[in-house]
Structure formats: structure tokens, C-alpha cells
C-alpha positions as CSV (number, residue, x, y, z in Angstrom):
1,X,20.0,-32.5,6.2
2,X,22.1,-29.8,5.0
3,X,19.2,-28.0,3.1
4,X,16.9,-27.4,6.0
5,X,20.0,-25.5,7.7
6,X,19.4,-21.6,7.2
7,X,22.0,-19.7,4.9
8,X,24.3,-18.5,7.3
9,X,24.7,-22.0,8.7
10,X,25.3,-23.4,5.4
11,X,28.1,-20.7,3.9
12,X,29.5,-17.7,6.0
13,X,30.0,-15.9,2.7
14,X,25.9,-15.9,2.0
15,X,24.4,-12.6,1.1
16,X,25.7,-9.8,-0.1
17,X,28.5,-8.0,0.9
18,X,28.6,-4.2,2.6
19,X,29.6,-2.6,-0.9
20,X,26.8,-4.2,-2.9
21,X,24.1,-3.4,0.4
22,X,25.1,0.3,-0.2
23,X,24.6,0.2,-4.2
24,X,21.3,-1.5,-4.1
25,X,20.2,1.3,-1.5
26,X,21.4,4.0,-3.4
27,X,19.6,2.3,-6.7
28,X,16.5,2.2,-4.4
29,X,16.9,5.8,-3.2
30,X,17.4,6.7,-6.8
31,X,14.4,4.6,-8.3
32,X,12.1,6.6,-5.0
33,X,13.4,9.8,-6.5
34,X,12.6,9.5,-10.1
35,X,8.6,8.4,-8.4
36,X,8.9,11.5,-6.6
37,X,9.6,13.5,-10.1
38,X,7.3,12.1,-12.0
39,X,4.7,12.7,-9.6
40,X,5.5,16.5,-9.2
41,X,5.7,16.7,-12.9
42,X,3.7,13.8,-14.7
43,X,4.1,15.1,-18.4
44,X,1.6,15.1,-20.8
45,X,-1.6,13.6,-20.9
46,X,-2.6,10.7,-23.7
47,X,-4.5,13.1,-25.5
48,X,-1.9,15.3,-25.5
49,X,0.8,12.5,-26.8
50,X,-1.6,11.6,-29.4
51,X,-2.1,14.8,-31.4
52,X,1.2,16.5,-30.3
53,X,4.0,13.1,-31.4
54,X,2.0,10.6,-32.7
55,X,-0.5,11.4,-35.0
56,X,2.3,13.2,-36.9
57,X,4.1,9.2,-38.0
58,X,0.2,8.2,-39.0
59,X,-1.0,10.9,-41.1
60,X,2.3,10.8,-42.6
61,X,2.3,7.5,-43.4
62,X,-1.2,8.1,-44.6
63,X,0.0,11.0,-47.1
64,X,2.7,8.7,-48.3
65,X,0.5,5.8,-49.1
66,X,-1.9,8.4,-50.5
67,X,1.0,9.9,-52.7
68,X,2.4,6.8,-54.3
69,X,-1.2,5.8,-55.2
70,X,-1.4,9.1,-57.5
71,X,2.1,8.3,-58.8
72,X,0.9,4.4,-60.1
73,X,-2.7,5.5,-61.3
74,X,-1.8,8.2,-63.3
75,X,1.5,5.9,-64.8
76,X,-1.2,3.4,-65.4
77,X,-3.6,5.5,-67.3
78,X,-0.5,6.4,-69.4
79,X,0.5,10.2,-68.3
80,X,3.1,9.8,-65.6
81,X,3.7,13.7,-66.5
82,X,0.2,14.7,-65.5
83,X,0.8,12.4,-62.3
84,X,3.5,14.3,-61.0
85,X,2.1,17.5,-61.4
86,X,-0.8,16.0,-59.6
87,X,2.0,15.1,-57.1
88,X,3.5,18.8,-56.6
89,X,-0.3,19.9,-55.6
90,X,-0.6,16.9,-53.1
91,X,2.8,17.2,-51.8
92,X,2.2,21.4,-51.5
93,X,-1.1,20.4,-49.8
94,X,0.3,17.8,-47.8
95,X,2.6,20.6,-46.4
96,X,0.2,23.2,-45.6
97,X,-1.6,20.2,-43.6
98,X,1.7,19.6,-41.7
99,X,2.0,23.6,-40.9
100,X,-1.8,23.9,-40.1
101,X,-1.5,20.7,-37.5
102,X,2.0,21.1,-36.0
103,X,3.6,24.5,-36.4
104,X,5.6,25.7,-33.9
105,X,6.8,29.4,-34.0
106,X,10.7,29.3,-33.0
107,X,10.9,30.5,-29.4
108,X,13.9,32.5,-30.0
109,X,12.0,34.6,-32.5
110,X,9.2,37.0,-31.3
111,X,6.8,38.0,-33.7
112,X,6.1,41.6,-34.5
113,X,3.3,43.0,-35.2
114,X,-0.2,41.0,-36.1
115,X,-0.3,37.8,-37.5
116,X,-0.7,37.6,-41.2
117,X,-1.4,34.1,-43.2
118,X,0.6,33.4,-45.8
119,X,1.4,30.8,-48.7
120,X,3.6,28.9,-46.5
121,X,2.2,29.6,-43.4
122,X,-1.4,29.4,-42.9
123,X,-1.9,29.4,-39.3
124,X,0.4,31.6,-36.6
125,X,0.6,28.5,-34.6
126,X,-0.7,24.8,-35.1
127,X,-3.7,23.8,-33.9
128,X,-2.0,20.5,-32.6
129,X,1.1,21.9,-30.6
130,X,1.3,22.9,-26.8
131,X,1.7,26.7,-27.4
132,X,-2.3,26.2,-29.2
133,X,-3.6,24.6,-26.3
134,X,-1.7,27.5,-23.8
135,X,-3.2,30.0,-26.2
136,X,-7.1,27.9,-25.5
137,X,-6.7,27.9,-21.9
138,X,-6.4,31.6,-22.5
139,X,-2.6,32.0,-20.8
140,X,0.2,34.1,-22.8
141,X,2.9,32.2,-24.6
142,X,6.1,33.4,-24.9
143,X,7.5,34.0,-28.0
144,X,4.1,35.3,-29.6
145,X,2.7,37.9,-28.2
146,X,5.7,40.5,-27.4
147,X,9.6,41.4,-28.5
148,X,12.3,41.0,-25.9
149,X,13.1,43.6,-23.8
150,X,16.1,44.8,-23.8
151,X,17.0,45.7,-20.2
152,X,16.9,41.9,-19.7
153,X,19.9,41.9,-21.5
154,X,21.7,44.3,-20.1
């Protein structure tokens, strides 16, 4: 009865060898690390993931559906021309949507002076982003509110 044996009866070689014991405890110190990271810094929320990344590939899927339905009914009813004018008003509406949900001023750039709407831009920052929901909480964010100095330069 060879099988009721244990292991190291049955093959000296069973098991795994020094190298491989090291590299599956360094894999498990590694794995414990990352749990210990994530924990001190869990990222964002579901909320948060929802209106900052993925509402962005839904609505725009939504606009696109929304903008080839224009395009066939108005080559339907015979004035394609009419349609893509139509289209140029969706599409610059579409935009404005985009910039009013998800702008996000460049962080290099500091603004200067008050915030003033403007064809392109209608909102300083998007109501959708992490710098609007810093700005809600009432906290400063960087980039917005002041230039940079230079003695941190020098």
C-alpha cells in the first residue's frame, strides 16, 4: 500500500525546494503589502468611479446614438443639409455638456484673476471631477485659487 505512505516516504524529492519556499514567501510578503496599501489608501469610492470614469463612456455612447439618429431622420425626410447643421448644434451642445460634467483645469496652469464663463468654457471646473467635490467639502485646490510663487523656485 504505497498510497497510504506519507510523501516523504514515497519520494525524497516531494515538496518544494529552498529556492521556490523563498519565492512563494516573498510573493506572500508582497501580496500582504499591497493589503496593507490599499488599506491606508483605498481610492475612490463607487460614487465617485461612477460620475468621475464611467458615466463619461455612457453618456457618450448615449450622444452618439443620439447623433446618428439626427443624421438618418433628417436624410429620410429628404434634407441631409438641414441634418448636419442640426448636427453642428448637437455636436457644439454635446461639447458644452462634456466641459460642464468633466472639466478639469490643467494643474500646471493657475488661474488669474476671477472666473469668467465663456463659449467654450462654461463652468471653471466640472461639476463631475475631484477638484468640484474638494471645492464642496469647502478645502482649497491647487491650481485654482492662486499663482505660483516664485521663491519656490528659486
Amino acid at each position: 500500500m504505497p498510497l497510504l505512505n506519507p510523501p516523504e516516504e514515497r519520494d525524497p524529492d516531494f515538496g518544494p525546494s529552498p529556492e521556490e519556499d523563498i519565492a512563494f514567501r516573498d510573493r506572500v510578503e508582497k501580496v500582504a503589502e499591497e493589503k496593507r496599501q490599499a488599506l491606508k489608501d483605498p481610492g475612490p469610492t463607487w460614487r465617485e468611479w461612477f460620475f468621475f470614469e464611467a458615466t463619461k463612456w455612457w453618456i457618450g455612447l448615449g450622444l452618439f446614438i443620439l447623433d446618428i439618429w439626427i443624421v438618418i431622420g433628417w436624410a429620410e425626410a429628404g434634407s441631409l443639409l438641414l441634418g448636419l447643421g442640426i448636427l453642428a448644434v448637437a455636436l457644439y451642445l454635446e461639447f458644452l455638456l462634456a466641459r460642464y460634467l468633466w472639466h478639469r483645469p490643467a494643474e500646471h496652469r493657475a488661474r488669474r484673476g476671477t472666473f469668467h464663463p465663456t463659449w467654450y468654457l462654461p463652468v471653471e471646473v466640472g461639476i463631475w471631477t475631484p477638484e468640484a467635490a474638494e471645492l464642496r467639502a469647502g478645502r482649497p485646490v491647487t491650481g485654482l485659487t492662486e499663482d505660483p510663487r516664485p521663491e519656490e523656485f528659486l
